[in-house]
BAVOBA-655453 format. One record per residue (C-alpha): x negated, y negated, z negated. Coordinates in steps of 0.25 Angstrom, whole numbers, padded with zeros to 4 digits, always signed. Each point is the difference from the previous one (the first is absolute). Layout:
BAVOBA-655453
XYZ ...
END
This chain:
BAVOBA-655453
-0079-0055-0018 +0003+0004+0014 -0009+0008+0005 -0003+0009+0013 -0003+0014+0002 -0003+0011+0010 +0011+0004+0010 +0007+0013+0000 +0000+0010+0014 +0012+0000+0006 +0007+0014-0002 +0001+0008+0011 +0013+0006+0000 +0008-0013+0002 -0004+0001+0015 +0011+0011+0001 +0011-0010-0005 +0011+0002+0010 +0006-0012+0002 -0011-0008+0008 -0001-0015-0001 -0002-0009+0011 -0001-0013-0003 -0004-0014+0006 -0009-0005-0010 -0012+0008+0001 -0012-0009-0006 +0008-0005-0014 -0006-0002-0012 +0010+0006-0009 -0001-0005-0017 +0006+0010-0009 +0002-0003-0014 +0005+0014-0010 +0005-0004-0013 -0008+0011-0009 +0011+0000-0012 +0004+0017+0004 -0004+0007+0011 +0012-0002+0008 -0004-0011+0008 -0015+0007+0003 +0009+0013+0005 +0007-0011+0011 -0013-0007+0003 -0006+0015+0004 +0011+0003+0008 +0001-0013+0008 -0014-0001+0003 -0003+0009+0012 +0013-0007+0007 -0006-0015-0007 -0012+0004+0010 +0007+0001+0012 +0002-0015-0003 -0015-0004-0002 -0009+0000-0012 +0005+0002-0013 -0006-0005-0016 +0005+0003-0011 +0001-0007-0014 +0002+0008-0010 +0006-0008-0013 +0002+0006-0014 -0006+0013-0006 +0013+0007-0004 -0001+0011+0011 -0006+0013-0002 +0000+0006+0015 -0015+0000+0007 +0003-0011+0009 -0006+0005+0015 +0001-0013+0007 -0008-0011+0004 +0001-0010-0013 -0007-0012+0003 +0002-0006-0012 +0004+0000-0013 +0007-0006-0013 +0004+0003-0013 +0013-0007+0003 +0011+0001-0009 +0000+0015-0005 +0012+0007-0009 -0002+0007-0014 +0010+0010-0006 +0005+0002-0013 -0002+0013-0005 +0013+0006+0003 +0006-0005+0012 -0001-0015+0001 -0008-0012+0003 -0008-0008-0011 +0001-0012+0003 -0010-0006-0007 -0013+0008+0007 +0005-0004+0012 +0001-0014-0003 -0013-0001-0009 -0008+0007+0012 +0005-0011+0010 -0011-0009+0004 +0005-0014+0009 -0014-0005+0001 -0004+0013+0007 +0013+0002+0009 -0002-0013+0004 -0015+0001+0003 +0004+0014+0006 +0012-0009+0010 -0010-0009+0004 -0011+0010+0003 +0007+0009+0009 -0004-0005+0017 +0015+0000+0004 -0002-0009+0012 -0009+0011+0006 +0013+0008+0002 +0010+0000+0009 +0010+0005-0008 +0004+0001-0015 +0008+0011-0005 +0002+0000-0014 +0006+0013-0007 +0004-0008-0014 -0012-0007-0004 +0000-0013-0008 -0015-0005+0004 +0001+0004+0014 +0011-0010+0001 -0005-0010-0009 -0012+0002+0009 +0009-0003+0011 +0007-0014-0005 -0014-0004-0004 -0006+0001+0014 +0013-0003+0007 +0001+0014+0008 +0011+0009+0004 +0006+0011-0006 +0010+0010-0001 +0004+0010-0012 +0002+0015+0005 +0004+0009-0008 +0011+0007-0014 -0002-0016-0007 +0005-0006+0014 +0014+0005-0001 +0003-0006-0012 +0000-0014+0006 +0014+0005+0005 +0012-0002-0013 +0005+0010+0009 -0009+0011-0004 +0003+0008-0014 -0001-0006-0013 +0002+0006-0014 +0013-0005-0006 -0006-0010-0007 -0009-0008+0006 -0014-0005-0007 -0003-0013+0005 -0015+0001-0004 +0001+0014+0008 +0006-0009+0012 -0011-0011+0001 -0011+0010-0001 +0006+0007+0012 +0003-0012+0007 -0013-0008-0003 -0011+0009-0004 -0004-0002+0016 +0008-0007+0007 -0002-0001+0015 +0007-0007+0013 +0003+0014+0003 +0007+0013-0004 +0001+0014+0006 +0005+0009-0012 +0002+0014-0003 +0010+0007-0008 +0008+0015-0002 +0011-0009+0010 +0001-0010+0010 +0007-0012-0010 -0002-0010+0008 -0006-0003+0016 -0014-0001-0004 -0002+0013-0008 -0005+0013+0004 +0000+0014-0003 -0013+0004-0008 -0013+0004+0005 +0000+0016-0002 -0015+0006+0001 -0002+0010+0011 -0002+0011-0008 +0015-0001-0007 +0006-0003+0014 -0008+0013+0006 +0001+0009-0011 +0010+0011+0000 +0007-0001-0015 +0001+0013-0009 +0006+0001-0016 -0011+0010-0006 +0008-0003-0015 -0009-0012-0005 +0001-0014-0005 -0010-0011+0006 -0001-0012-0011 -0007-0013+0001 +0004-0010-0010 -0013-0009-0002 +0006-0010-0009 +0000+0015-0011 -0010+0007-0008 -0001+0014-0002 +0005+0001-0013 +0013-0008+0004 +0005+0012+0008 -0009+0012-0002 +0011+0005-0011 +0011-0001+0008 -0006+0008+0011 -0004+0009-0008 +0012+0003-0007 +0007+0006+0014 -0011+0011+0003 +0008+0007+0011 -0003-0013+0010 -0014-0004+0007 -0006-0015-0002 -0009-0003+0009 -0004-0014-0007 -0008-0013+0005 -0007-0006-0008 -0011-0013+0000 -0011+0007-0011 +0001+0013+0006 -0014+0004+0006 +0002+0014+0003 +0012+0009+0004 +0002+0009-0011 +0012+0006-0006 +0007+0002-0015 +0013+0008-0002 +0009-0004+0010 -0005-0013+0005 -0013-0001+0010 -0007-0014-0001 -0005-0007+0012 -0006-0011+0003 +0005-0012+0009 -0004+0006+0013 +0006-0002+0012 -0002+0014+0005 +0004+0008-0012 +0012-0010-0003 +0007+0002+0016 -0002+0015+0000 +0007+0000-0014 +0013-0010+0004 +0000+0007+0014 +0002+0014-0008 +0008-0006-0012 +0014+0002-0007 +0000-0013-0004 -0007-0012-0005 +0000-0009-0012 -0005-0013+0003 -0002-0015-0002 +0010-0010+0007 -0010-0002+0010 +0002-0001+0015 -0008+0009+0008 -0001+0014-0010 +0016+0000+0002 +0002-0004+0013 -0010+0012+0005 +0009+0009-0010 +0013-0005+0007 -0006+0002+0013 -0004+0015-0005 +0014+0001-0005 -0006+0004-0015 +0008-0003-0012 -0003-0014-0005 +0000-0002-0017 -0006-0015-0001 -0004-0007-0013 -0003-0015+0005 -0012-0007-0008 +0007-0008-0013 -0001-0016+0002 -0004+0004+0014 +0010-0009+0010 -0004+0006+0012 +0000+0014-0005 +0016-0004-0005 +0005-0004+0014 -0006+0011+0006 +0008+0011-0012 +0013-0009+0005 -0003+0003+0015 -0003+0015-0004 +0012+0001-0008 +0010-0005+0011 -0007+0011+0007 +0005+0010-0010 -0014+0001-0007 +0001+0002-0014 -0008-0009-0008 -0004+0000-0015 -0006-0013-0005 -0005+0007-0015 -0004+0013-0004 +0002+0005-0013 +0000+0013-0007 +0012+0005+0010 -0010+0000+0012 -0001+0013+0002 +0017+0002+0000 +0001-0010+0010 -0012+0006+0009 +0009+0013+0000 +0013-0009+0002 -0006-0005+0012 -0005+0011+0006 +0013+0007-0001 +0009-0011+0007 +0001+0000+0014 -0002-0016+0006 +0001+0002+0017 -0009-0014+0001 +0000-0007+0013 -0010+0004+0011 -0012-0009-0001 -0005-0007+0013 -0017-0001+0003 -0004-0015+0004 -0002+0000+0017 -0014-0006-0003 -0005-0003+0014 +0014-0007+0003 -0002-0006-0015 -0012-0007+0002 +0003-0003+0015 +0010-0008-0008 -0009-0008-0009 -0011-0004+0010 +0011-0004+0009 +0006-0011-0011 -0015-0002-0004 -0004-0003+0015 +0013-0010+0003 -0003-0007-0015 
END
């Protein structure tokens, strides 16, 4: 059921943002939909809403229940949405994600939402939002990592899943794309949306190893960690309540505070095929060892654009883990320079194409 709740304050730093944005469309009602399968798309949506305000007032709908980071932003509305479910070690299952799908309720929830109170519809990959929008005949446009795979132009694994394909390309389709990606493939994909606090921040290596692999339990990698006692793990994970540490790994939970302070001071990090967790380690210059999510399509083309950077990627972990952490930290990758998304000029952009639809 979608429901509404209680708005969040504004934060106060973002009024030292230096790039100010003046804009023409001042009185806007802007509808922003986040698809809750990671915390990634959250991280963007807190980042772009201060420059969002400078164009009018901003809702957000908030669909799935996969994400773990306190979402500080003023959610309108919700959905269960389509939501993922991990295996134990490193893949998806399938078969929870599926079984927990409802279609009544995601088209109840389509139908539901007031999308002719808005004057614009941005849609960061979410299916109801544009089912919503065929159902009540009301523009749209994607933004966001999805967006850029409408381009053949941007990287795919060597072979292709043709599922994989009509997911990414029909899961939400819209009129309109603006995507993100590590490159510009193509004309309408931009650099990624790097949070202020990675952009600002002055990188150190203090000797450990950040780790967030979500789609993992701890008993799937604790040994392997263990076994090279001489390195820090500063490790990340969804049923962890309280910092605490054990031999040479220290626990976290998924906090946005503790997890930038950690990648900022970092070695290295070992993470998922996701988006924007590499990207802010390229744009930190940090060593990269990615293990994409098994069946995970997305997840795949992004390992194949991350390996053309010279990322090495791994796509099982056995018993020789613990060797090829080592191997990786002793090899010397230059990767290329990452750039941070202009987002005043970005979203200059996209009201300019929604205003001239």
């Amino acid at each position: 059921m979608i429901l509404s709740i209680k708005f969040f304050p504004k934060k106060k730093n973002y009024e030292n943002n230096k790039t100010s944005l003046k804009s023409k469309y001042t009185v806007m009602k802007i509808f922003y939909a986040i698809q809750a399968t990671g915390n990634g798309h959250i991280s963007r949506a807190v980042q772009l809403y201060p420059y969002l305000q400078k164009f009018g007032e901003v809702d957000f709908f908030l669909s799935g229940n996969n994400a773990s980071l306190n979402v500080n932003l003023p959610i309108k509305y919700r959905s269960d949405g389509c939501s993922l479910h991990y295996s134990k070690c490193g893949g998806l299952n399938y078969w929870d994600i599926a079984k927990n799908i409802k279609p009544k309720q995601i088209y109840k929830d389509a139908n539901s939402l007031p999308l002719k109170n808005y004057d614009v519809i941005i849609n960061d990959f979410d299916s109801i939002t544009s089912l919503a929008c065929k159902l009540q005949k009301v523009h749209s446009i994607q933004f966001g990592h999805q967006a850029s795979f409408i381009s053949p132009l941007t990287p795919r694994p060597e072979k292709k899943s043709i599922i994989g394909e009509m997911i990414l390309k029909h899961y939400a389709p819209a009129p309109q794309y603006i995507g993100l990606h590590f490159d510009k493939y193509d004309s309408f994909i931009r650099p990624p949306i790097i949070k202020d606090e990675i952009v600002n921040a002055e990188p150190k290596n203090k000797g450990h190893i950040t780790v967030y692999l979500p789609s993992f339990q701890k008993e799937c990698l604790e040994k392997a960690f263990n076994k090279l006692p001489n390195l820090s793990f500063h490790w990340f994970l969804n049923d962890i309540h309280t910092k605490h540490t054990i031999k040479n790994v220290t626990y976290f939970p998924v906090n946005q505070e503790y997890f930038n302070k950690s990648l900022i001071n970092c070695e290295g990090i070992i993470t998922g095929g996701g988006f924007e967790t590499p990207a802010e380690a390229l744009y930190l210059e940090k060593k990269i060892l990615s293990i994409p999510i098994r069946k995970h399509y997305e997840q795949e083309c992004n390992a194949a654009a991350l390996k053309k950077m010279g990322v090495p990627v791994l796509y099982d972990v056995g018993d020789d883990f613990y060797l090829t952490i080592e191997n990786w930290l002793d090899s010397h990758i230059k990767y290329p320079k990452m750039q941070a998304n202009n987002i005043p000029e970005t979203l200059q952009f996209l009201f300019d194409i929604y205003n001239h639809n």
